[in-house]
Residue frames as a rotation matrix with the C-alpha (Angstrom) as fourth column:
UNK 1
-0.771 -0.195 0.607 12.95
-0.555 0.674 -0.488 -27.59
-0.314 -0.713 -0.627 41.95
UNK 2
-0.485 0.807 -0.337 10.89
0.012 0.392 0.920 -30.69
0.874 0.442 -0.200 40.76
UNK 3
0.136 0.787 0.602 8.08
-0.549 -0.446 0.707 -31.51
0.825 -0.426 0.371 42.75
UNK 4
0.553 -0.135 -0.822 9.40
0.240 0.971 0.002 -34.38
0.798 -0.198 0.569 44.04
UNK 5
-0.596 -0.756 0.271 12.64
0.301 -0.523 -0.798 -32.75
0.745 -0.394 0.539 45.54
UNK 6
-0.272 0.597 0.755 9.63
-0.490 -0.761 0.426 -30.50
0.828 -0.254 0.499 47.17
UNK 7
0.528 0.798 -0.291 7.89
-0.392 0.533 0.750 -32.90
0.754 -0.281 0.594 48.84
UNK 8
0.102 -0.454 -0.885 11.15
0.580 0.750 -0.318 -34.64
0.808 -0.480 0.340 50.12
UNK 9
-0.618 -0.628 0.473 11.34
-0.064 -0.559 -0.827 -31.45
0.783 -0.541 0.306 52.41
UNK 10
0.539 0.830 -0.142 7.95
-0.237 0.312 0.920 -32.42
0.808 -0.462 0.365 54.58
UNK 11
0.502 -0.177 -0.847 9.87
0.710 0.643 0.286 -34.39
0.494 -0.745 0.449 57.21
UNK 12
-0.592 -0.595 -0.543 11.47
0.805 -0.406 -0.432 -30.95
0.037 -0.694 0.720 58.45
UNK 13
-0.592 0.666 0.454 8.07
-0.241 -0.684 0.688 -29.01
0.769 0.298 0.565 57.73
UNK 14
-0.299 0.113 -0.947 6.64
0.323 0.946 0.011 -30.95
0.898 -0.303 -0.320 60.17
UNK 15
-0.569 -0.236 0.788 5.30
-0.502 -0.659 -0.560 -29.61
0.652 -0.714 0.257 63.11
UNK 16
-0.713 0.076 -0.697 5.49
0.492 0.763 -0.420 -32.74
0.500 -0.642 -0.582 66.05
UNK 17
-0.855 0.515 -0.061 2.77
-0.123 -0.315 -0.941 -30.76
-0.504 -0.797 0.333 68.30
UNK 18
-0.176 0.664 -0.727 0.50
-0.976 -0.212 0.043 -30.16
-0.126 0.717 0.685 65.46
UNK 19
-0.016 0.157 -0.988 0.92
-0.861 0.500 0.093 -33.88
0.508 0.852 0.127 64.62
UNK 20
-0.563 -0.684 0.465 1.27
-0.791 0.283 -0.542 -35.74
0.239 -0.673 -0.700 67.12
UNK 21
-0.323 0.467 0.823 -1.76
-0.287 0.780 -0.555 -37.71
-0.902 -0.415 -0.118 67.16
UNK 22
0.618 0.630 -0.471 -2.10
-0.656 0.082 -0.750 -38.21
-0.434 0.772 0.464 63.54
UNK 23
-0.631 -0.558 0.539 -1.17
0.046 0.666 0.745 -41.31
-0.774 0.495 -0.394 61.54
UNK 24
0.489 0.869 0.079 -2.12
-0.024 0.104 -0.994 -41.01
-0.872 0.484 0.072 58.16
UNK 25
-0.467 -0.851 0.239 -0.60
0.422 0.023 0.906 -41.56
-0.777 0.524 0.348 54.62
UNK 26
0.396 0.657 -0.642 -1.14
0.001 -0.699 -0.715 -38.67
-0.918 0.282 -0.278 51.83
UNK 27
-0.175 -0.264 0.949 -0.81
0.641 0.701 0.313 -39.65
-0.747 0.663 0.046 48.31
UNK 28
-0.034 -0.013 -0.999 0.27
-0.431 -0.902 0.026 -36.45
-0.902 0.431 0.025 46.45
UNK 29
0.001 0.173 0.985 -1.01
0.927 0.369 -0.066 -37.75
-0.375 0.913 -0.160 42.44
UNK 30
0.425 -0.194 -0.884 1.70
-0.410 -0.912 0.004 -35.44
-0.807 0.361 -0.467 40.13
UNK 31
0.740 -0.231 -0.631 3.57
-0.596 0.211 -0.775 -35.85
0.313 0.950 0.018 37.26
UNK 32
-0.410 -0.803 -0.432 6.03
-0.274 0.560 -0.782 -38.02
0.870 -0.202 -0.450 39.39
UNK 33
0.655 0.729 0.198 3.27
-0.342 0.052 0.938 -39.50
0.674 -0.682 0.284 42.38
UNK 34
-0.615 -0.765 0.189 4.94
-0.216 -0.067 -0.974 -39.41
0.758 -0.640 -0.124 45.72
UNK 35
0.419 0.869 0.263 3.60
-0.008 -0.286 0.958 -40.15
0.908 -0.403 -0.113 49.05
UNK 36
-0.551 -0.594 0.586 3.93
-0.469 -0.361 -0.806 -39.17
0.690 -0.719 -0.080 52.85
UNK 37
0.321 0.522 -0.790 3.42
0.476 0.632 0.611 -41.21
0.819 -0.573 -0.046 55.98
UNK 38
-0.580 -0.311 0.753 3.09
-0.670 -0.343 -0.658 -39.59
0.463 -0.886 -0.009 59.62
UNK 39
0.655 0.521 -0.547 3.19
-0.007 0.728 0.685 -41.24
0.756 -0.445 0.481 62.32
UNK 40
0.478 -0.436 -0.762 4.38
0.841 -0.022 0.540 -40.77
-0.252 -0.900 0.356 65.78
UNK 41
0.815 -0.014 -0.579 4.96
0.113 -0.976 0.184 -37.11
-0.568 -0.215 -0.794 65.11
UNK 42
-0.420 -0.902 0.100 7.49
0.012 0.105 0.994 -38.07
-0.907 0.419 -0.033 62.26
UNK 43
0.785 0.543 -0.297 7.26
-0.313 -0.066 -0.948 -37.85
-0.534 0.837 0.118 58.72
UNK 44
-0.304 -0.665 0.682 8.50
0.261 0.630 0.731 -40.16
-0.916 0.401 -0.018 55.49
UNK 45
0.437 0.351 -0.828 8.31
-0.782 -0.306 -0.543 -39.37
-0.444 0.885 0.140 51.73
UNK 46
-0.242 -0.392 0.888 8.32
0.222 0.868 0.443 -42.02
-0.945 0.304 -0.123 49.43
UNK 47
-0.462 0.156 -0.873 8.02
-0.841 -0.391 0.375 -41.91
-0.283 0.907 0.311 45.52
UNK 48
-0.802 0.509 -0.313 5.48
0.222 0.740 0.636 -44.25
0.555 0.440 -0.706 43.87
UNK 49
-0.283 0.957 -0.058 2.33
-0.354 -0.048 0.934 -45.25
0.891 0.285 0.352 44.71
UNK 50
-0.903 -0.088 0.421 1.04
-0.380 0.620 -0.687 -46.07
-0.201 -0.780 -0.593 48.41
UNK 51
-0.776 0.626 -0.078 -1.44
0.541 0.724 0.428 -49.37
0.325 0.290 -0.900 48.55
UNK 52
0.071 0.882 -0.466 -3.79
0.905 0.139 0.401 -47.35
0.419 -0.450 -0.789 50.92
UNK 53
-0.816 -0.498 0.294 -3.78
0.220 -0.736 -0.640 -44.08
0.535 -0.457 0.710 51.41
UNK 54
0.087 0.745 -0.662 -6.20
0.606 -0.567 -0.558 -41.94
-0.791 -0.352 -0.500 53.84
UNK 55
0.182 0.122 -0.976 -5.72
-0.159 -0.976 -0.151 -38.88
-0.970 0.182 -0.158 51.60
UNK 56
-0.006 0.036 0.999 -5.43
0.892 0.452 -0.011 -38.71
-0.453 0.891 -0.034 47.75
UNK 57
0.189 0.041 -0.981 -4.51
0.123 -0.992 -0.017 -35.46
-0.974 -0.117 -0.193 46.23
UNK 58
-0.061 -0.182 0.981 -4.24
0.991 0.104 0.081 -34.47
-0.117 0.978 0.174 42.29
UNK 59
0.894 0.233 -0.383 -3.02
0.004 -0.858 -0.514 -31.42
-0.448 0.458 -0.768 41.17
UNK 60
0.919 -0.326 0.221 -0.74
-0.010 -0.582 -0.813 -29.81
0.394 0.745 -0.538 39.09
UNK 61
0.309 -0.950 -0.036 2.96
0.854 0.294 -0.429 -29.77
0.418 0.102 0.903 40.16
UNK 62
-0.854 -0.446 0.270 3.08
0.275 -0.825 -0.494 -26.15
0.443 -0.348 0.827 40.81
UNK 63
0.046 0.823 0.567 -0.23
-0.343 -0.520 0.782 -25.87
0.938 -0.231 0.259 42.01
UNK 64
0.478 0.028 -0.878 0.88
0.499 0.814 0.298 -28.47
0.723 -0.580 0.375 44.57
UNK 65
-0.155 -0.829 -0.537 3.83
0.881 0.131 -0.456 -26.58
0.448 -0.543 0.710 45.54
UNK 66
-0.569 0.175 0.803 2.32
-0.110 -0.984 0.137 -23.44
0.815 -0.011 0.580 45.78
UNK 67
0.565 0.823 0.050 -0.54
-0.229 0.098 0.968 -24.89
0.792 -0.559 0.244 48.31
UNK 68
0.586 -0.310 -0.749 1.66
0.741 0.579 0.339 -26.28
0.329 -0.754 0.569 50.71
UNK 69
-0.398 -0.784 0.476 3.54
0.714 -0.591 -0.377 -22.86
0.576 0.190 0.795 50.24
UNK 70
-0.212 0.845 -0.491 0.24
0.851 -0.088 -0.518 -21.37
-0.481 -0.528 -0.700 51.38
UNK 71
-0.669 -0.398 -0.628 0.14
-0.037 -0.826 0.563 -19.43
-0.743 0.400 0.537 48.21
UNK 72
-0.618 0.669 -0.413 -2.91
-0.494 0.078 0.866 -20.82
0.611 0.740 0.282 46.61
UNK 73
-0.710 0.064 0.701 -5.40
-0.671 0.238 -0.702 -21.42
-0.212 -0.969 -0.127 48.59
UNK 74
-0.888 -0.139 0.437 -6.77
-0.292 0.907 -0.305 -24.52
-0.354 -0.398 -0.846 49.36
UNK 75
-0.233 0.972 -0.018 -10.43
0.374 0.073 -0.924 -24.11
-0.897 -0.223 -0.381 49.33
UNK 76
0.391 0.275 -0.879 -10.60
-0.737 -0.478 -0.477 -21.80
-0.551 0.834 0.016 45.90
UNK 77
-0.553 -0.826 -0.106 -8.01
-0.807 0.500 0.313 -24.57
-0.205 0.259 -0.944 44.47
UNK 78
-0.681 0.608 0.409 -11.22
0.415 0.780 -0.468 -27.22
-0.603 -0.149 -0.784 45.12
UNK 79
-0.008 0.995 -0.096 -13.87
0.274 -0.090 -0.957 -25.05
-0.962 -0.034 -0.272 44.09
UNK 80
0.360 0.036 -0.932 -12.16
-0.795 -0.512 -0.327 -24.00
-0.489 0.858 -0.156 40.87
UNK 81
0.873 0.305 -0.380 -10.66
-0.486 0.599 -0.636 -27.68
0.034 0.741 0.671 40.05
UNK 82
0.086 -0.993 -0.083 -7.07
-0.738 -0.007 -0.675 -27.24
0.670 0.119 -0.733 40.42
UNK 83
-0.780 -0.149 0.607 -7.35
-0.581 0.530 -0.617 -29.55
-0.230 -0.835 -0.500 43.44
UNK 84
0.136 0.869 -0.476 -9.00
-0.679 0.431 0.594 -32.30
0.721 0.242 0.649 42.95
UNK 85
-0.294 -0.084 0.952 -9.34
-0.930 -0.203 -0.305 -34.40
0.219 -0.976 -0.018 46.84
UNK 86
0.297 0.585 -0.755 -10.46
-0.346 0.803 0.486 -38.38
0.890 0.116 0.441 47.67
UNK 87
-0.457 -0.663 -0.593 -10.53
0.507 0.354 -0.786 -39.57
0.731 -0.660 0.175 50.86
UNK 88
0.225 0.416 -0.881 -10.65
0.962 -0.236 0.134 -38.06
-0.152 -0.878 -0.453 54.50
UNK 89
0.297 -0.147 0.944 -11.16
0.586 -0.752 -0.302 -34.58
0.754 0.642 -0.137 53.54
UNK 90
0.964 0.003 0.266 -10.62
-0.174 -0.749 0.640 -33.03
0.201 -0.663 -0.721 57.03
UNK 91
0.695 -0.692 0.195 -7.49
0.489 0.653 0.578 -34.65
-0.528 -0.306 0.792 56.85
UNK 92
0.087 -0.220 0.972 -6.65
0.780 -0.592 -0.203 -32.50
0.620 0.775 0.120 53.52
UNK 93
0.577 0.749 0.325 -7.38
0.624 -0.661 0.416 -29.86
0.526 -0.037 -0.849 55.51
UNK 94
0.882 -0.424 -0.207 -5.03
0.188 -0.085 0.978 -30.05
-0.433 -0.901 0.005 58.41
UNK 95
0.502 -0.840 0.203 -2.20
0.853 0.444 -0.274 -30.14
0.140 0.311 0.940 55.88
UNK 96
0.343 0.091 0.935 -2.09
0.066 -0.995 0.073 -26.18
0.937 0.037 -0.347 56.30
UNK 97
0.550 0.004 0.835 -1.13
-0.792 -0.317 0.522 -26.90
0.267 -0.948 -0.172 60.39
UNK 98
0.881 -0.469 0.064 0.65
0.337 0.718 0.609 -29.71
-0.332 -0.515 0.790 60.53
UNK 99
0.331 -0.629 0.703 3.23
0.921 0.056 -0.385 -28.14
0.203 0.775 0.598 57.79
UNK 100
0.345 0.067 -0.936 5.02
0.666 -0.720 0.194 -25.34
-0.661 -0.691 -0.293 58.60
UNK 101
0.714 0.118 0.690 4.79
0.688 0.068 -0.723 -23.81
-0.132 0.991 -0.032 55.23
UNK 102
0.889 -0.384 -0.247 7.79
-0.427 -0.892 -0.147 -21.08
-0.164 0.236 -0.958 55.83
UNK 103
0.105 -0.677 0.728 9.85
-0.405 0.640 0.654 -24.36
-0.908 -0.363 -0.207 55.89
UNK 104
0.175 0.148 0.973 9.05
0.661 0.715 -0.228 -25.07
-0.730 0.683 0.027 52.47
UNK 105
-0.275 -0.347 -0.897 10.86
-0.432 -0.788 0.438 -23.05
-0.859 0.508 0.067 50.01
């Protein structure tokens, strides 16, 4: 599965309690840059570039999918490079709780 495909599966990863007060748009930078907008406990994936994100992410393709998988964690992923973060970092964070990562195959 590309990474892209991946990503498109967010909007049923989603977990409306978890999100519900966040609006914010994360700007996964991969070999094919994609981004997601929540808002009002919903989620959208778009491919390309958004004008403004809150969040900015860069990694690797599989390192991507793997994090969101909750198979590489997050924090070693920063501290060794693979992740590389701009933006509202506590925002990064949450991605781990808004996502329900057994939803993401």
């Amino acid at each position: 599965m590309d990474v892209v495909d991946f990503l498109k599966q967010l909007p049923q990863a989603l977990v409306p309690e978890e999100a519900a007060d966040t609006q914010c748009v994360l700007q996964f930078n991969t070999s094919k840059p994609t981004y997601a907008t929540i808002k009002d406990g919903a989620c959208s994936v778009t491919e390309g570039s958004a004008s403004d994100p809150d969040v900015t992410i860069t990694m690797e393709d599989k390192d991507l999918i793997e994090l969101l998988q909750g198979k590489l964690n997050g924090m070693t992923a920063f501290m060794t490079g693979q992740l590389q973060v701009e933006g509202d970092l506590m925002m990064a964070q949450q991605l781990q709780t808004i996502f329900d990562q057994s939803k993401l195959a």
